[in-house]
Structure formats: structure tokens, C-alpha cells
C-alpha positions as CSV (number, residue, x, y, z in Angstrom):
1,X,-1.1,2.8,23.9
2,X,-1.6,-0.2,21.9
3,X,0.7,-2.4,20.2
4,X,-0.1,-3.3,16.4
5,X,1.8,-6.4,14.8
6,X,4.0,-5.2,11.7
7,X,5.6,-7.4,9.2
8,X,9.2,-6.0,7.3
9,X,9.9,-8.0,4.0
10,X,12.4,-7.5,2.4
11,X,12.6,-9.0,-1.4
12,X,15.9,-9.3,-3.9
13,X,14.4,-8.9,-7.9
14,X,15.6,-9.4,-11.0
15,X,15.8,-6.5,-12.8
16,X,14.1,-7.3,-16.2
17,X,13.0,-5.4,-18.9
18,X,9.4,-6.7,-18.9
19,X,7.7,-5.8,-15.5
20,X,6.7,-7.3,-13.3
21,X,9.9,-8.0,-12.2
22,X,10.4,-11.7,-10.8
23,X,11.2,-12.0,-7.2
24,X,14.6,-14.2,-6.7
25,X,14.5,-14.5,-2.9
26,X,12.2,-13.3,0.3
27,X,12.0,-13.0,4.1
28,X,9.9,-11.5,6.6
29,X,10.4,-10.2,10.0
30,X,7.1,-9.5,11.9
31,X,6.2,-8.7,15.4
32,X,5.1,-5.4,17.7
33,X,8.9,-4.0,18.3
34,X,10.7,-1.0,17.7
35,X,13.5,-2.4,15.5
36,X,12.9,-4.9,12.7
37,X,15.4,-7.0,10.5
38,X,15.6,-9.2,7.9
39,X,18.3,-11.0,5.8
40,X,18.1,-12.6,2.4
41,X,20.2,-14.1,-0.2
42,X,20.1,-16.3,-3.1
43,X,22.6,-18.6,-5.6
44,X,20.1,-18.1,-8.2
45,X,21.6,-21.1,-9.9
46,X,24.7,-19.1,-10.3
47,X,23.4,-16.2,-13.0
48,X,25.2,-13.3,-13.8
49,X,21.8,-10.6,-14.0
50,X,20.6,-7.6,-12.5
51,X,19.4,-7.3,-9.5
52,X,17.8,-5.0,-6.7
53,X,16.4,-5.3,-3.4
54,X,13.1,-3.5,-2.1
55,X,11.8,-3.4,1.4
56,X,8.5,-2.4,2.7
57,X,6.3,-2.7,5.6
58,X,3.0,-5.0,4.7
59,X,1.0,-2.6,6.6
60,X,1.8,0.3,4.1
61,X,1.6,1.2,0.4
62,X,5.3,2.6,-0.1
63,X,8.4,0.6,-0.5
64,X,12.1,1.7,-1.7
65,X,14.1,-0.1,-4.2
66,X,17.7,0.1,-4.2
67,X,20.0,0.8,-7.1
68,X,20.0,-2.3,-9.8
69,X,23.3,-3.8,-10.4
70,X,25.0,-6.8,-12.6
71,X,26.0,-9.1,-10.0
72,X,27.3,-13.1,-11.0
73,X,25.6,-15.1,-8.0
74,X,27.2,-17.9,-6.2
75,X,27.3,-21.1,-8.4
């Protein structure tokens, strides 16, 4: 069986009302393993907005978003 390379990213957006929504912050975790993880987080400049996080695998066409919420960042 052969190994293929994946690559997890994992994105925190800022739920606007005009898509596409901007991306805030961004890492990847790549590599041919069973178990993948990636962290990310942002100060945004300290605004108070909406915001979601969506993760997906590069190699695929699906990603899930989770629940928006009002959240003041760090700042």
C-alpha cells in the first residue's frame, strides 16, 4: 500500500455579509500520517466581529464550517 502526502488547513473567517468571506488567520499540517493537527489564532487588531473556522483536506472538495459567533479578539 502506498502512502499519499495530505495537507489539513484549517482557516478562522470573518463572517461577512458579502461573500467571499475574508480569511483572518491560516495553518497547515501536511504529511502521510494517520492523525493530523493544526492550531490557529489571531488578535485581529482587537475587533469585536464574527467569526468561524472551516477545515478541509487540500486533496478533497468538501470542508465544514463551524457555527459563526461574535467574539472581541485580543487587543
Amino acid at each position: 500500500m502506498t502512502s499519499k502526502t495530505r495537507a489539513l488547513v484549517v482557516e478562522i473567517k470573518w463572517n461577512k455579509a458579502v461573500l467571499p468571506d475574508p480569511l483572518t488567520a491560516k495553518n497547515t499540517d501536511s504529511g502521510t500520517k494517520k492523525s493530523y493537527n493544526a492550531t490557529v489564532s489571531t488578535c485581529d487588531s482587537g475587533n469585536k466581529r464574527g467569526y468561524y473556522a472551516r477545515g478541509y483536506f487540500t486533496q478533497n472538495d468538501s470542508h465544514h464550517d463551524t457555527s459563526p459567533k461574535d467574539i472581541k479578539s485580543c487587543g
